[in-house]
BALOBA-1460 file (C-alpha; in Angstrom, 3 decimals):
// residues 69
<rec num="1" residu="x" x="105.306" y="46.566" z="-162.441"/>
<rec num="2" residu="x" x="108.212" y="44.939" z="-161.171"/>
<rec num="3" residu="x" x="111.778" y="43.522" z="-162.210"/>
<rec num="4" residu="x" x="113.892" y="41.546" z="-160.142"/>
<rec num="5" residu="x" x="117.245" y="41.698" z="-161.116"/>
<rec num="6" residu="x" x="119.890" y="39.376" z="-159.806"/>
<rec num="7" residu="x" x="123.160" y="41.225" z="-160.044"/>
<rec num="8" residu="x" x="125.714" y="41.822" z="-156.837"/>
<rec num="9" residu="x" x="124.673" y="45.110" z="-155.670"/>
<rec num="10" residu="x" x="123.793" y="48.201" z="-157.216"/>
<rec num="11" residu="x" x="125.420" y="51.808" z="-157.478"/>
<rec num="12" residu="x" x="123.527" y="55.059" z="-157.521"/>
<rec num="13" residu="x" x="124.873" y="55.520" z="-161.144"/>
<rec num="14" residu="x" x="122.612" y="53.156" z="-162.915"/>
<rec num="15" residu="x" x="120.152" y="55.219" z="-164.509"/>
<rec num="16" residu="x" x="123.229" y="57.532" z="-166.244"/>
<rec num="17" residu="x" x="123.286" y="56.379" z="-170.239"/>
<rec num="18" residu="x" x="125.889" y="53.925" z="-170.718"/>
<rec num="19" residu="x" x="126.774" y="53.314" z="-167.387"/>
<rec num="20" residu="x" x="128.641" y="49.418" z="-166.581"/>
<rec num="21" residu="x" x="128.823" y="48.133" z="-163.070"/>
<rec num="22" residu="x" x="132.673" y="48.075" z="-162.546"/>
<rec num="23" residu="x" x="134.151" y="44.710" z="-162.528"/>
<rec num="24" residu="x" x="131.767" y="43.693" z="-164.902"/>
<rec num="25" residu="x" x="134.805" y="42.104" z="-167.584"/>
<rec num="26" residu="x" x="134.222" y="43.893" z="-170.733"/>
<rec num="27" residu="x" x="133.265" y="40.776" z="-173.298"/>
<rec num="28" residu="x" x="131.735" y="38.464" z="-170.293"/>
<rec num="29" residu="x" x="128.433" y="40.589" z="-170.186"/>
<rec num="30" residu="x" x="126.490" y="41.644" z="-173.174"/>
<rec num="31" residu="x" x="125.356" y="44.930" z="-173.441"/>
<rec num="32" residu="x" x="125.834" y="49.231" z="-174.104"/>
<rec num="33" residu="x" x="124.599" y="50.199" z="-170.302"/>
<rec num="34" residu="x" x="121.679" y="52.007" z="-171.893"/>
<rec num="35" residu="x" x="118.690" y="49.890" z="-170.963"/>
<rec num="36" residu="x" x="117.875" y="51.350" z="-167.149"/>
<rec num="37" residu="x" x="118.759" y="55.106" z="-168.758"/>
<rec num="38" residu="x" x="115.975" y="54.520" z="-171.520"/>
<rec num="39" residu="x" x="113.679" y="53.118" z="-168.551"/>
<rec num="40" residu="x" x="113.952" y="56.048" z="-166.928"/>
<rec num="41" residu="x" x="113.634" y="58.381" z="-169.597"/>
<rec num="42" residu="x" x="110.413" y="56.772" z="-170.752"/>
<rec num="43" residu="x" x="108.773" y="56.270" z="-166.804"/>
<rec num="44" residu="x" x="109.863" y="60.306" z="-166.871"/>
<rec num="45" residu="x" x="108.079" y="61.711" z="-169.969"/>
<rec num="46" residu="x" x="105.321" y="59.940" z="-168.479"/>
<rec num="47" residu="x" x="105.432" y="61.564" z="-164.910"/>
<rec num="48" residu="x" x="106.351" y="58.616" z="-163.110"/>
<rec num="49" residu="x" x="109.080" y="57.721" z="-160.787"/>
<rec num="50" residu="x" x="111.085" y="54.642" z="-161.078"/>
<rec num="51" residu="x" x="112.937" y="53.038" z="-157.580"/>
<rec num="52" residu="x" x="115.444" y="50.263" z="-156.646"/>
<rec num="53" residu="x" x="116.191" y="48.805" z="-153.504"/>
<rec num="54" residu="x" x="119.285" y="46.656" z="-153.524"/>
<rec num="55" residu="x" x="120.963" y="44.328" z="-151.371"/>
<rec num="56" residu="x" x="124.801" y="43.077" z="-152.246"/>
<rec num="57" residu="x" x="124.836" y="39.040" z="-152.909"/>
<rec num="58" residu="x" x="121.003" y="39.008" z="-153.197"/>
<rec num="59" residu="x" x="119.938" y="40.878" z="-155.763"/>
<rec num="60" residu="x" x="117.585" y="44.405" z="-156.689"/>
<rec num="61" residu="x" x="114.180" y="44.888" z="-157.084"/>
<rec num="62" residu="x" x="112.859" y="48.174" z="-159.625"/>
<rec num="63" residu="x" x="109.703" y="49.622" z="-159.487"/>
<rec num="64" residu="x" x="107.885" y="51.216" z="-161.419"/>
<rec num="65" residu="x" x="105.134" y="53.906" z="-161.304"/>
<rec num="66" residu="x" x="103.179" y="55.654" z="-163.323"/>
<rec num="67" residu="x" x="100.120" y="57.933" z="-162.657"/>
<rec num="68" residu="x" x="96.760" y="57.088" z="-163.841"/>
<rec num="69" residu="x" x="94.849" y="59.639" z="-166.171"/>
């Protein structure tokens, strides 16, 4: 599974609950920072692991894996 994501850059922080990109202007983007931290949580209780590679002005890509039983 995979989600491309189009946002400048990416910080290590992303998967901490409630965690906003600085410089994001409070108001301008919707949202609690909790929606990669649930992500994880869930790919976790399952056993999987969940990566991002990121590149600054082009965007990140998440994956996604989770074992097979």
């Amino acid at each position: 599974m995979w989600r491309r994501s189009w946002q400048a850059g990416i910080a290590a922080k992303i998967f901490e609950r409630f965690y906003r990109a600085p410089g994001q202007q409070q108001g301008m983007v919707s949202g609690l920072g909790t929606g990669l931290y649930i992500v994880a949580e869930i790919v976790k209780h399952h056993k999987g692991t969940i990566t991002v590679e990121s590149e600054r002005g082009t965007g990140s890509t998440f994956q996604v894996t989770l074992p097979l039983k």
